[in-house]
C-alpha positions in Angstrom: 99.5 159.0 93.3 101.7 158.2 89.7 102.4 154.6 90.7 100.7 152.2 93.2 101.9 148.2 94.3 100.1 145.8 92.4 100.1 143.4 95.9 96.7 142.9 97.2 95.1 144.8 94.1 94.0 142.1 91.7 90.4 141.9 91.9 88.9 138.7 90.5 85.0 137.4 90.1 83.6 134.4 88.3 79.8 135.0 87.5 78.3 131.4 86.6 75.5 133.6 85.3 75.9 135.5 81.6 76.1 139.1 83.0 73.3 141.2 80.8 76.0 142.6 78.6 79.1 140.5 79.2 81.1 144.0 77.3 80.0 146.2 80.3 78.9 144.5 83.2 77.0 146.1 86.1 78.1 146.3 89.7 75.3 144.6 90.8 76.4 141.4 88.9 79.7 141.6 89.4 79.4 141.5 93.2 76.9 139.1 93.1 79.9 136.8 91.5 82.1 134.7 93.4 85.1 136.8 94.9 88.0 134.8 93.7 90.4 137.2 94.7 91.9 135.5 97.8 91.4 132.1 96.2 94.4 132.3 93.3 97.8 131.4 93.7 99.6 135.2 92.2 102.5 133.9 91.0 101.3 131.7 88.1 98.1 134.2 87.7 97.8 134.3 83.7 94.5 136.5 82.4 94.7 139.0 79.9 95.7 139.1 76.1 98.5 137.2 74.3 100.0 138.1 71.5 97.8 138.2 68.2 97.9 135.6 65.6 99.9 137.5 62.7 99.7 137.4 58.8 103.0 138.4 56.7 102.4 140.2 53.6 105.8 141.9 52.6 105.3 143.5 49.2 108.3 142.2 47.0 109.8 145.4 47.1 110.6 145.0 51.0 113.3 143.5 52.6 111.9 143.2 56.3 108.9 141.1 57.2 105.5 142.7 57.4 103.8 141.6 60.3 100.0 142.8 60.8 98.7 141.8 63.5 95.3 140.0 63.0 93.0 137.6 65.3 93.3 138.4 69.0 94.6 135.5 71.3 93.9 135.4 75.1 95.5 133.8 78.1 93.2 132.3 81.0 95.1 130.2 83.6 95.1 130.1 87.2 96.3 127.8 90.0 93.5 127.8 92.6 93.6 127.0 96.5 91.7 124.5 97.7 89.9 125.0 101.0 88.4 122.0 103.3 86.3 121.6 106.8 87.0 120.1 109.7 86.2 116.6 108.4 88.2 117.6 105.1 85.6 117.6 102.7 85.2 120.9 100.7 84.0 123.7 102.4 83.2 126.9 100.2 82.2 129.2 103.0 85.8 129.4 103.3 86.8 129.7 99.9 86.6 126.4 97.9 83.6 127.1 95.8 85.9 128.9 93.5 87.4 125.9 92.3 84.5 123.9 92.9 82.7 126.1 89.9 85.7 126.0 87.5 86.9 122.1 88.4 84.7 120.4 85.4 85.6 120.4 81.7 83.0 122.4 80.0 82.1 124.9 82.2 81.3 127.6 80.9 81.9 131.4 83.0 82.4 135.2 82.4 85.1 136.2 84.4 86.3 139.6 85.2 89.4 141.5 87.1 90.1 144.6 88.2 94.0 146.1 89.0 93.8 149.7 90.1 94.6 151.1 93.4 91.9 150.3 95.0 92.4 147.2 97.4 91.1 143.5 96.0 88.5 143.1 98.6 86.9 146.2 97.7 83.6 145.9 96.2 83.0 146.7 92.5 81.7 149.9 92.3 80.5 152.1 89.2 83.5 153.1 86.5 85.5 150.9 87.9 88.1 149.7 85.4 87.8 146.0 84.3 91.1 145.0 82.8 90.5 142.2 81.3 86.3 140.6 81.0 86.2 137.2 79.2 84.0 134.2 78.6 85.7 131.2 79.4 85.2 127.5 78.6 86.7 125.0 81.1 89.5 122.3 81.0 90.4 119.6 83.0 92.0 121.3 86.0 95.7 119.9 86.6 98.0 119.3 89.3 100.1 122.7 89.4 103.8 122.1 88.8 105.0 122.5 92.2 102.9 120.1 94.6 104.6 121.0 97.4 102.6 123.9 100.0 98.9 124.1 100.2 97.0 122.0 98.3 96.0 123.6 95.0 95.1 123.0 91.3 95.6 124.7 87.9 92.7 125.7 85.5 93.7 127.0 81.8 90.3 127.6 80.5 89.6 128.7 77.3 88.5 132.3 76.2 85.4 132.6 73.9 85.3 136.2 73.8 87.4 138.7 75.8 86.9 142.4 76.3 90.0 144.3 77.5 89.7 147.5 79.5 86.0 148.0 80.1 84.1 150.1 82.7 82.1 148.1 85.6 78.6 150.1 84.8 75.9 151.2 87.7 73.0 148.7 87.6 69.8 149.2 85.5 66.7 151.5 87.3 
């Protein structure tokens, strides 16, 4: 298969629980996390790395900048549904304890995705490819830009640590 739709293949968990080793997670852990996948608006979905802060230090006999790349910056915003019961309180059998977790400043979470062919509901499975793992620290969640459709709010946390394109590993014996 060279190419494969990224629809329906973004795989995203929130673990409220420091995984053992955030860099390479284990299935167990991962699955255990909240299965945000269904829960995130797609098209303001922004998780991965941004560009790197830079340092320019052209010798004088250069006449182009000399850009080196130097601390790494990471982007962690997400616009999440909100879900209620029949009485219209929350209800997070159905979905809202995703935002229920993230909707406090200061919270912190490791959250990891997963974009591969396999479909987002799938379970996490051993050697899985994590595209982007992070530690994240929570903002005030904010009413997304468009208010208009289902009722949803925007989280831009911010990343502690990141670890891009890591392996999902099989749990301890």
């Amino acid at each position: 298969m060279p190419r494969s739709l990224a629809d329906g293949r973004t795989k995203f968990s929130i673990l409220t629980t420091k995984p053992l080793d955030p860099a390479a997670p284990n299935v167990t852990e991962l699955n255990a996390g909240i299965d945000a996948s269904c829960n995130v608006l797609t098209s303001d979905f922004q998780f991965g790395a941004a560009a790197s802060d830079k340092v320019n230090e052209a010798a004088l006999c250069t006449s182009d900048n000399a850009n080196t790349p130097t601390r790494g910056n990471n982007q962690s915003a997400f616009t999440f549904f909100r879900y209620f019961d029949a009485t219209g309180a929350s209800d997070p059998t159905e979905g809202d304890e995703s935002f229920q977790t993230m909707k406090i400043k200061g919270v912190t979470v490791w959250v990891y995705a997963r974009r591969t062919t396999k479909d987002s509901i799938d379970d996490w499975a051993a050697d899985d490819e994590i595209f982007h793992g992070a530690e994240l620290v929570t903002d005030s969640v904010t009413p997304p830009s468009d208010m208009g459709g289902w009722i949803k709010y925007r989280q831009e946390a911010e990343t502690q640590q990141a670890w891009p394109f890591i392996t999902a590993v099989a749990p301890p014996i």
